[in-house]
MARSEMAR-609741 format. One record per residue (C-alpha): residue in one letter; residue number from 1; x, y, z. Coordinates in Angstrom, 3 decimals. Example, Ala and Ser with C-alpha at 12.3 -4.5 7.8 and 13.67 -1.06 7.14 Angstrom:
<nodes>
+-----+-----+----------+----------+----------+
| res |   n |        u |        v |        w |
+-----+-----+----------+----------+----------+
|   a |   1 |   12.300 |   -4.500 |    7.800 |
|   s |   2 |   13.670 |   -1.060 |    7.140 |
+-----+-----+----------+----------+----------+
</nodes>
This chain:
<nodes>
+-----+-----+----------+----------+----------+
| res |   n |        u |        v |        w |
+-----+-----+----------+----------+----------+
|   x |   1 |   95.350 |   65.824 |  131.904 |
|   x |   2 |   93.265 |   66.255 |  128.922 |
|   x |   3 |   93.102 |   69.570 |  126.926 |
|   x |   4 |   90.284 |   70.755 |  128.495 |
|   x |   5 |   91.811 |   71.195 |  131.848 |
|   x |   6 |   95.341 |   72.420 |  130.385 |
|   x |   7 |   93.554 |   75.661 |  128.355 |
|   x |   8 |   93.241 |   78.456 |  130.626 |
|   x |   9 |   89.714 |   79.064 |  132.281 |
|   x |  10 |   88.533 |   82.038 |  130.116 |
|   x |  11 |   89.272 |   80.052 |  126.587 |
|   x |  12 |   85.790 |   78.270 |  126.321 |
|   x |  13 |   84.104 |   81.614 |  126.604 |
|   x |  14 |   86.654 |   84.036 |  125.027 |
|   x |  15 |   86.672 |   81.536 |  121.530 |
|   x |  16 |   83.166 |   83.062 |  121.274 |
|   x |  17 |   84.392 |   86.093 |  121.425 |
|   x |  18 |   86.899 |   85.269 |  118.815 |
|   x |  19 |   84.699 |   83.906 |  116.536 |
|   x |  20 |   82.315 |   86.698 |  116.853 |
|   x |  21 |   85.056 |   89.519 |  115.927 |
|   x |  22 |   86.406 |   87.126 |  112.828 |
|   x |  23 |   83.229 |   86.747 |  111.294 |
|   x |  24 |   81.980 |   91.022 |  111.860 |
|   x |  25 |   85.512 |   91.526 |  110.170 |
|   x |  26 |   84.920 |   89.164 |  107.173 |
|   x |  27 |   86.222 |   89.366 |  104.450 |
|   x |  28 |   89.409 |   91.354 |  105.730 |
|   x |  29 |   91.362 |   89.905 |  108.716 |
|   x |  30 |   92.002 |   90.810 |  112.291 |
|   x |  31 |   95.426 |   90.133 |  113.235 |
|   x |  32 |   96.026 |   87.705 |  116.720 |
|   x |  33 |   97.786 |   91.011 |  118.008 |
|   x |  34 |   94.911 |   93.016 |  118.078 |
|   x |  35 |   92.845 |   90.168 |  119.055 |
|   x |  36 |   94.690 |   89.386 |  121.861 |
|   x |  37 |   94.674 |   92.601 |  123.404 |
|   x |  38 |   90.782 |   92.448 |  123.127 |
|   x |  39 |   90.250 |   89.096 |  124.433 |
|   x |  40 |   92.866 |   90.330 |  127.242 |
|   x |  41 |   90.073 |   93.259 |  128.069 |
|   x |  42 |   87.161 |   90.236 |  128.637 |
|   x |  43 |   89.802 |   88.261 |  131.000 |
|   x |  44 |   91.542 |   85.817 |  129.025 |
|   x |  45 |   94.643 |   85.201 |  130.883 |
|   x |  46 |   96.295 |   82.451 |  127.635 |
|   x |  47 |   99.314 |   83.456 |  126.201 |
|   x |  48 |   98.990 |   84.502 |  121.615 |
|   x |  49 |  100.686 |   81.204 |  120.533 |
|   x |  50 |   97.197 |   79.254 |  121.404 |
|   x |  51 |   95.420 |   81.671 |  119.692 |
|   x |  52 |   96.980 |   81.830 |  116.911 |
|   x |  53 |   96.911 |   78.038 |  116.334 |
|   x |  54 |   93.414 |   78.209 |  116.861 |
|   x |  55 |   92.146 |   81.338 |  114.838 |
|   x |  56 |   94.542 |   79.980 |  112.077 |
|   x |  57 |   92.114 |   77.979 |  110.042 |
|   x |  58 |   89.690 |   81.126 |  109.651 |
|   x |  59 |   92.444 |   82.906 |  108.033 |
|   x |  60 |   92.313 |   82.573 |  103.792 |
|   x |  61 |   95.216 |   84.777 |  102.812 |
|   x |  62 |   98.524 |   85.712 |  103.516 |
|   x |  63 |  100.367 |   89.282 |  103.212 |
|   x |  64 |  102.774 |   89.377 |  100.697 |
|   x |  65 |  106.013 |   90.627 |  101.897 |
|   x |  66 |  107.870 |   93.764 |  100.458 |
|   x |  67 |  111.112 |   95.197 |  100.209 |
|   x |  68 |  112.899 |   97.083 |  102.930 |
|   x |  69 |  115.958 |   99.242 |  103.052 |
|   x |  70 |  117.316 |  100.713 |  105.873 |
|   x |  71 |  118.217 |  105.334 |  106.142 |
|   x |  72 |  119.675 |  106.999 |  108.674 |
|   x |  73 |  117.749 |  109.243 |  111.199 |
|   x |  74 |  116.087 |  112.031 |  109.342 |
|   x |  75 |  116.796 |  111.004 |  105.786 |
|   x |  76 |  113.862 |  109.692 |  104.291 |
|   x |  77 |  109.788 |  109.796 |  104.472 |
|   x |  78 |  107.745 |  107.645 |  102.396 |
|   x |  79 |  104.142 |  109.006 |  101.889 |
|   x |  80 |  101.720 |  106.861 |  100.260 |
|   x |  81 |   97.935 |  106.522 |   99.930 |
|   x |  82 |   95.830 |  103.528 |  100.931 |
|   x |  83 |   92.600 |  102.696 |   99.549 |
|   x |  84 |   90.620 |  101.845 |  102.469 |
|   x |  85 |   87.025 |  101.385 |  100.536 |
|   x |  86 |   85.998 |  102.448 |   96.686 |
|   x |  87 |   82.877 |  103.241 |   95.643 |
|   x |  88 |   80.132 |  106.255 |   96.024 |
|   x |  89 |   81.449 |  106.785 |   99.355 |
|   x |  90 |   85.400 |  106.487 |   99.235 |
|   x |  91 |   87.350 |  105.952 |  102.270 |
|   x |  92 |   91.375 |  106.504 |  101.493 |
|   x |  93 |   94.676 |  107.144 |  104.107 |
|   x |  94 |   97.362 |  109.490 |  103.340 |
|   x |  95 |   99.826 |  107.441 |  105.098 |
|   x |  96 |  103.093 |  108.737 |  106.343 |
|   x |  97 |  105.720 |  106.721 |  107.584 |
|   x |  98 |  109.881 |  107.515 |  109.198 |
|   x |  99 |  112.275 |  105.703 |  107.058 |
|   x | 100 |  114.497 |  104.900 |  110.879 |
|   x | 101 |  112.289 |  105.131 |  113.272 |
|   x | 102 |  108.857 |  103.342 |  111.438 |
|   x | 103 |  106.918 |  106.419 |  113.041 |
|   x | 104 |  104.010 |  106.986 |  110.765 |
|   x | 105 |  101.154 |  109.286 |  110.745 |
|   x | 106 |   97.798 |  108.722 |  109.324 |
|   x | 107 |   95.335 |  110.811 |  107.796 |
|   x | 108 |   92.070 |  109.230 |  106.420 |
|   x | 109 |   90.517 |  111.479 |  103.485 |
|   x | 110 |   87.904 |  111.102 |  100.551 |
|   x | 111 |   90.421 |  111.752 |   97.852 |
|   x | 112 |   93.751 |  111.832 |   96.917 |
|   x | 113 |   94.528 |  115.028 |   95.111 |
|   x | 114 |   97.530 |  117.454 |   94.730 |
|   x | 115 |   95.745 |  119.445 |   97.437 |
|   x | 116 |   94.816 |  116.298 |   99.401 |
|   x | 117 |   97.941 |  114.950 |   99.747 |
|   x | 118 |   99.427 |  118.323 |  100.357 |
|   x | 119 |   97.800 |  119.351 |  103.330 |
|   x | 120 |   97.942 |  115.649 |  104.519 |
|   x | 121 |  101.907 |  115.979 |  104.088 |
|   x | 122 |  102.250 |  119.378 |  106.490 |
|   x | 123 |  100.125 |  117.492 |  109.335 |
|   x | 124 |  102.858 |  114.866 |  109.027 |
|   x | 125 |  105.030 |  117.242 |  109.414 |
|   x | 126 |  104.219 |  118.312 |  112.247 |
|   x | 127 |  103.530 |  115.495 |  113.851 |
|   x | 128 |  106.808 |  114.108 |  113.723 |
|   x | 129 |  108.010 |  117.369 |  114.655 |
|   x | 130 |  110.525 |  118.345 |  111.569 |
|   x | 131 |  110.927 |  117.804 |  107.869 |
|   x | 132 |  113.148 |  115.164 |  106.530 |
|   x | 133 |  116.034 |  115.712 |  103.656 |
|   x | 134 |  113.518 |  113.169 |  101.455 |
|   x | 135 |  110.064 |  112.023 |  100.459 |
|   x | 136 |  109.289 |  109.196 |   98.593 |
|   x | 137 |  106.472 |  108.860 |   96.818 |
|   x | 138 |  105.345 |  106.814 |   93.859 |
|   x | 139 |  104.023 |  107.924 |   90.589 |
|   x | 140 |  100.783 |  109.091 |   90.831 |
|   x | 141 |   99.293 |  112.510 |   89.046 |
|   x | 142 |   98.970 |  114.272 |   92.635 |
|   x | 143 |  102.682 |  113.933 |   92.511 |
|   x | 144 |  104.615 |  114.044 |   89.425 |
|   x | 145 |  103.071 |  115.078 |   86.210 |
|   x | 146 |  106.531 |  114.283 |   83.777 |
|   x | 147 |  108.525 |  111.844 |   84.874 |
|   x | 148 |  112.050 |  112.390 |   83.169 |
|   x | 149 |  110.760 |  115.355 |   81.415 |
|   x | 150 |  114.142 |  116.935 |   81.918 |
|   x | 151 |  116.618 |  114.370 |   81.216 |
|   x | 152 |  116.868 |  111.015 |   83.329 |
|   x | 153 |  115.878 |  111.672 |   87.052 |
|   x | 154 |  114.416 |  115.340 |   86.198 |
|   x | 155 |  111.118 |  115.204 |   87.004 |
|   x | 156 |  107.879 |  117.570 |   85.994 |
|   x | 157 |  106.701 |  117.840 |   89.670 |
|   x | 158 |  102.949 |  118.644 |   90.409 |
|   x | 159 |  103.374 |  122.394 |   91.277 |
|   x | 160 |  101.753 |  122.199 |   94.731 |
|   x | 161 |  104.223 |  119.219 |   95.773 |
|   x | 162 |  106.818 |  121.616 |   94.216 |
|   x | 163 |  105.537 |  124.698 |   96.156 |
|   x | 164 |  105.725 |  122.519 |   99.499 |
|   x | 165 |  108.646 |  120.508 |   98.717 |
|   x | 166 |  110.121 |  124.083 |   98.404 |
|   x | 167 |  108.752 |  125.827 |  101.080 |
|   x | 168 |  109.401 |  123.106 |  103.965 |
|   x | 169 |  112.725 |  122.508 |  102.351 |
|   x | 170 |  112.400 |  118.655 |  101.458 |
|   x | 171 |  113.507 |  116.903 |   98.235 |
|   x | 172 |  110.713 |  114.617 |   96.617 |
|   x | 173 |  111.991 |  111.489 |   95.380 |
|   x | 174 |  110.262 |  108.950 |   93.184 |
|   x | 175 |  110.349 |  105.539 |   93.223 |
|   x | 176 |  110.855 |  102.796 |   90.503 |
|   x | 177 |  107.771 |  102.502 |   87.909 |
|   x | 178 |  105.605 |   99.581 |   88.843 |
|   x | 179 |  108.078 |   98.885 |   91.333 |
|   x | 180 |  105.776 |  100.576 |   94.469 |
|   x | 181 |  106.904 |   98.155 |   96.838 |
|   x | 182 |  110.160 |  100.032 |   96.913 |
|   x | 183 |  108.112 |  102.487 |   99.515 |
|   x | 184 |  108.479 |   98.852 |  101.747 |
|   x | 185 |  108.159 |  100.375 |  104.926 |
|   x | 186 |  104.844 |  102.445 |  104.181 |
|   x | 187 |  103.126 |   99.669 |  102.192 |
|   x | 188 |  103.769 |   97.516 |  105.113 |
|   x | 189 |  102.499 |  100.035 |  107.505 |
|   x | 190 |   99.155 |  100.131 |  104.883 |
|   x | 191 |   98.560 |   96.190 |  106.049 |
|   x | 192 |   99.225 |   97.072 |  109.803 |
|   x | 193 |   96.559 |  100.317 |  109.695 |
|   x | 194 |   93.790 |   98.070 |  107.848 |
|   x | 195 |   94.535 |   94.497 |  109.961 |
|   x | 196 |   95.012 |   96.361 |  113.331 |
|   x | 197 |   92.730 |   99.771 |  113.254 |
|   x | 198 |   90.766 |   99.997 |  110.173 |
|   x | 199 |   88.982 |   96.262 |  110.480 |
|   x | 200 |   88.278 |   96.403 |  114.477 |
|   x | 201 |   86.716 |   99.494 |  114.616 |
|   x | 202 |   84.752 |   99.323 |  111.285 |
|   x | 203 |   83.437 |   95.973 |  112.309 |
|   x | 204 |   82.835 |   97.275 |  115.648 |
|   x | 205 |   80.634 |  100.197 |  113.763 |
|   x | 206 |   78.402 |   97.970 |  111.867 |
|   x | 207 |   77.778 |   95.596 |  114.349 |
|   x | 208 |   75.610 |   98.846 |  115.691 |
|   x | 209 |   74.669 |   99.485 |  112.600 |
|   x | 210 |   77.075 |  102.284 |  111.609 |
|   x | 211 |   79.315 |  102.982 |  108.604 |
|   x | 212 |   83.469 |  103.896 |  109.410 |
|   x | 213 |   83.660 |  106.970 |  107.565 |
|   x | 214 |   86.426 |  109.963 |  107.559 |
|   x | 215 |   85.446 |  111.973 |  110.632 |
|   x | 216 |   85.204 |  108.778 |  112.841 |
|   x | 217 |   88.220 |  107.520 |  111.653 |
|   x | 218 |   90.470 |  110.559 |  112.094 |
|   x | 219 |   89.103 |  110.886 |  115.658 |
|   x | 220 |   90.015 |  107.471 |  116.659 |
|   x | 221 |   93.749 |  106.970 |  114.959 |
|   x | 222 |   95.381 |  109.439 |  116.541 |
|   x | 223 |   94.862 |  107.840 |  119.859 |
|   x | 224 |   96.018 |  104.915 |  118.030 |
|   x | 225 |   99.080 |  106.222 |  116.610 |
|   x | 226 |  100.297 |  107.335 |  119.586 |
|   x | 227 |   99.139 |  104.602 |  122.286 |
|   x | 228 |   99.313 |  101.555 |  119.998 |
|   x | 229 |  101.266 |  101.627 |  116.393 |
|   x | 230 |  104.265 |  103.792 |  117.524 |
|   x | 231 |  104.633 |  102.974 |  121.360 |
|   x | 232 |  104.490 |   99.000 |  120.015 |
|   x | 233 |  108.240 |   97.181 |  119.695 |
|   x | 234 |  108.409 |   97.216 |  115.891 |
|   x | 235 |  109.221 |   93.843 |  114.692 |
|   x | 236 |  111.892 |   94.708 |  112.276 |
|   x | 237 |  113.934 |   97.427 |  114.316 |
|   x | 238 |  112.760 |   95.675 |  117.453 |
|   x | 239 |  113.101 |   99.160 |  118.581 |
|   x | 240 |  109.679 |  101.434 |  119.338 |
|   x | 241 |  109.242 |  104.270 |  116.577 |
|   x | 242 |  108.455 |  106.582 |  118.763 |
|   x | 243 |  111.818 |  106.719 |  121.151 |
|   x | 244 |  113.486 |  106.423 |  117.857 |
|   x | 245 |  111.547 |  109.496 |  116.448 |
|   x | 246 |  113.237 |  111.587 |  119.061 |
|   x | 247 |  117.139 |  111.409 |  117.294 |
|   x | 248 |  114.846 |  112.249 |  114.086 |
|   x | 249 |  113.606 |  115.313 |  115.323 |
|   x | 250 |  117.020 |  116.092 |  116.475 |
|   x | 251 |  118.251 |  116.243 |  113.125 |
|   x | 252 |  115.410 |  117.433 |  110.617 |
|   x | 253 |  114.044 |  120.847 |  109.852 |
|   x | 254 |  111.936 |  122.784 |  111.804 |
|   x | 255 |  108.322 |  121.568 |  110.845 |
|   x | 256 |  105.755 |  124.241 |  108.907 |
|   x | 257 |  103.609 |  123.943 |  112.127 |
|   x | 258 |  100.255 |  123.998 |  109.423 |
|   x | 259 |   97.836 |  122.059 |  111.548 |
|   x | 260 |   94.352 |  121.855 |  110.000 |
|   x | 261 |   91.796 |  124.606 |  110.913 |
|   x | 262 |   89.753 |  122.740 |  113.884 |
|   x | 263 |   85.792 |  122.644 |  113.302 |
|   x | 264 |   82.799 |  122.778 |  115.932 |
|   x | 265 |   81.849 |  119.162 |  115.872 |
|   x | 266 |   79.022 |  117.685 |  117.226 |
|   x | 267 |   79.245 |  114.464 |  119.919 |
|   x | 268 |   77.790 |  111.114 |  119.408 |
|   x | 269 |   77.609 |  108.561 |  121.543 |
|   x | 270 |   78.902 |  105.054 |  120.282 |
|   x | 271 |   76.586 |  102.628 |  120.510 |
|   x | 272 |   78.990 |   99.571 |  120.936 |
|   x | 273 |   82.635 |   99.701 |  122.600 |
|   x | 274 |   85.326 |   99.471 |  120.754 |
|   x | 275 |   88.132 |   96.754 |  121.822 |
|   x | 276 |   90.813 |   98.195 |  119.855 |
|   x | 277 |   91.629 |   99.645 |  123.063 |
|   x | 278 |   91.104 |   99.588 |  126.786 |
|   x | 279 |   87.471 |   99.649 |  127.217 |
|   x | 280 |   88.004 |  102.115 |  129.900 |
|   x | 281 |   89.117 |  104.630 |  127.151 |
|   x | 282 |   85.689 |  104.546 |  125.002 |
|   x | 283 |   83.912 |  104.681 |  128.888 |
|   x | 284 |   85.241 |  108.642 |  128.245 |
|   x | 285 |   85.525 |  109.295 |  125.107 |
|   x | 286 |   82.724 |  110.262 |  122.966 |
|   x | 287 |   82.953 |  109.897 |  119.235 |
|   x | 288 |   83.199 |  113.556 |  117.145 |
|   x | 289 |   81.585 |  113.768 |  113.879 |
|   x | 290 |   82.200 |  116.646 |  111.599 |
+-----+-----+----------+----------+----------+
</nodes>
């Protein structure tokens, strides 16, 4: 039996498909994951291991891999932002993410100020539904102004972290200088968001001639958080972050409950379906611009 007639039936056509999505995404990558799941949605019935031999020549580069330590239920937050795009038209993610359950929570913005980050960090909140004991941040401006001003480990906080840190009742925590990879678990999470929601839907958007931007994305990863990133079996807890998020809640504080004030948006249709999920998803949904 040649190799023809041992691939499934949908292969020939689906490569196209493949191909199609690789080169839309170029230069950044789409993981086989999230490929699989929208070849799956055009009827490929193959299992990932053939395409991931076959879609591995189009890939350049390879994700360095950081540190990871492991905290107790409730413990620890690491908070983070991502540049997504630079430019005249910046496109950054506060990025929040459980130090024992891998829950995160994503919020895409335009800058990363003290006020940014602030209001980013009471969505998180309440999202995961309490406050932990810690956040760990790194050492940007937004965050601490002084490090060691005090004495070693006394830090000059930014006084709006201080004001929240002390009104939701968390303790920020720094982590080493030029050693941000200590925040492992969020800066992974960073190269999940891009690979598996940023890239598919932005290349989706251009290919109908539209730009990902923050109202667009913000509409769209919330869905994603909850249906894809924490219902998936994370691969290093091999547990999902959101059943684990429940003993979380059961130990942190009550959450501020500060959701962001909503605003009248107007609907847009998209022009092109998005495979990131189901297509029968973006059949209903209409996309909300600010």
């Amino acid at each position: 039996m040649d190799r023809a007639q041992r691939v499934p039936a949908s292969w020939t056509t689906t490569r196209t498909t493949c191909s199609l999505r690789i080169e839309q995404a170029r230069p950044r990558w789409i993981p086989a994951p999230v490929l699989l799941r929208e070849i799956q949605e055009r009827g490929y019935t193959g299992g990932i291991s053939q395409l991931k031999a076959w879609i591995a020549p189009f890939k350049k580069t390879e994700i360095e891999p950081v540190v990871r330590f492991e905290t107790p239920p409730g413990k620890q937050m690491q908070a983070d932002f991502t540049t997504v795009r630079r430019g005249r038209d910046p496109l950054l993610a506060l990025v929040a993410t459980m130090g024992y359950s891998r829950a995160s929570f994503v919020k895409f913005t335009r800058g990363e100020d003290a006020a940014t980050l602030c209001a980013g960090l009471r969505e998180a909140f309440d999202y995961f539904g309490g406050v932990p004991e810690h956040v760990l941040f790194d050492n940007a401006k937004s965050v601490v102004i002084d490090r060691d001003a005090y004495g070693e480990g006394l830090h000059r906080w930014n006084d709006d972290l201080k004001e929240l840190a002390e009104s939701c009742g968390f303790t920020p925590r720094l982590c080493r200088p030029y050693r941000a990879k200590t925040k492992g678990k969020v800066e992974r999470f960073n190269s999940y968001l891009k690979g598996s929601f940023v890239v598919p839907l932005a290349a989706t958007l251009e290919a109908g001639g539209l730009k990902l931007d923050v109202e667009i994305a913000n509409v769209h990863v919330r869905r994603w958080l909850d249906e894809v990133a924490n219902a998936r079996l994370h691969a290093t807890t091999k547990a999902v972050p959101a059943v684990r998020l429940a003993e979380e809640r059961a130990v942190m504080l009550a959450a501020p409950a500060l959701k962001a004030t909503p605003r009248m948006p107007q609907r847009v249709a998209l022009p092109v379906e998005s495979l990131q999920h189901p297509l029968s998803v973006y059949d209903e949904l209409l996309e909300v611009l600010a």
